[in-house]
N, C-alpha and C positions, 0 to 999 in steps of 0.2 A: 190335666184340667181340660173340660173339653169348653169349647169356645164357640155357641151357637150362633153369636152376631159377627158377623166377618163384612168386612170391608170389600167394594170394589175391589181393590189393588189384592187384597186376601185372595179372591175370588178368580181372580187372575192367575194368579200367580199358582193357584190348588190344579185351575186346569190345565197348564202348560206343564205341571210336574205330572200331572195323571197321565202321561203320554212316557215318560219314563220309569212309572213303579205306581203300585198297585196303591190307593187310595185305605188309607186306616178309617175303619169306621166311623169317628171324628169329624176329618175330613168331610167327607161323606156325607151325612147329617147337614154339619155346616152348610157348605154346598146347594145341597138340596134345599132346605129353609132360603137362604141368599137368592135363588133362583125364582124362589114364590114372588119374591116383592120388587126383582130387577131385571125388568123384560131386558136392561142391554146386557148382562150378563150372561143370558141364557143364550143372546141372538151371538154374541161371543164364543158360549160353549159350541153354536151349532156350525158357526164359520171355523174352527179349529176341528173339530169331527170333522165336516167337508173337505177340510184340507190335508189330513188324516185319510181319509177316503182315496179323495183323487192321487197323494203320493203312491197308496198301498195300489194303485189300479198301473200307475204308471212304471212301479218297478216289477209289474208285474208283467207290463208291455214291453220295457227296455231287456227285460232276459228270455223273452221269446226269441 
């Protein structure tokens, strides 16, 4: 059943798992719809990308 109104704490919890396994269409959707209407959500998903970012920069520095 796919579940197009999701929760903060849903919302949370989609994007910390999307950093260990690929996101089901579902997901996905959900996500994207939640994001329209919950600016701290989105500013959430962009602080975890960022931090996403700068680890992949820094293990990238630590094995030069």
């Amino acid at each position: 059943m796919i579940k197009l109104k999701i929760t903060c704490r849903e919302a949370t919890e989609i994007i910390l798992k999307a950093e260990d396994r690929s996101m089901p269409l579902a997901e996905r959707l959900s996500l994207r719809l939640h994001h329209r209407i919950c600016g701290n959500c989105r500013r959430f998903a962009r602080q975890v990308e960022l931090m996403r970012q700068a680890s992949a920069r820094w293990r990238h520095y630590s094995e030069d």
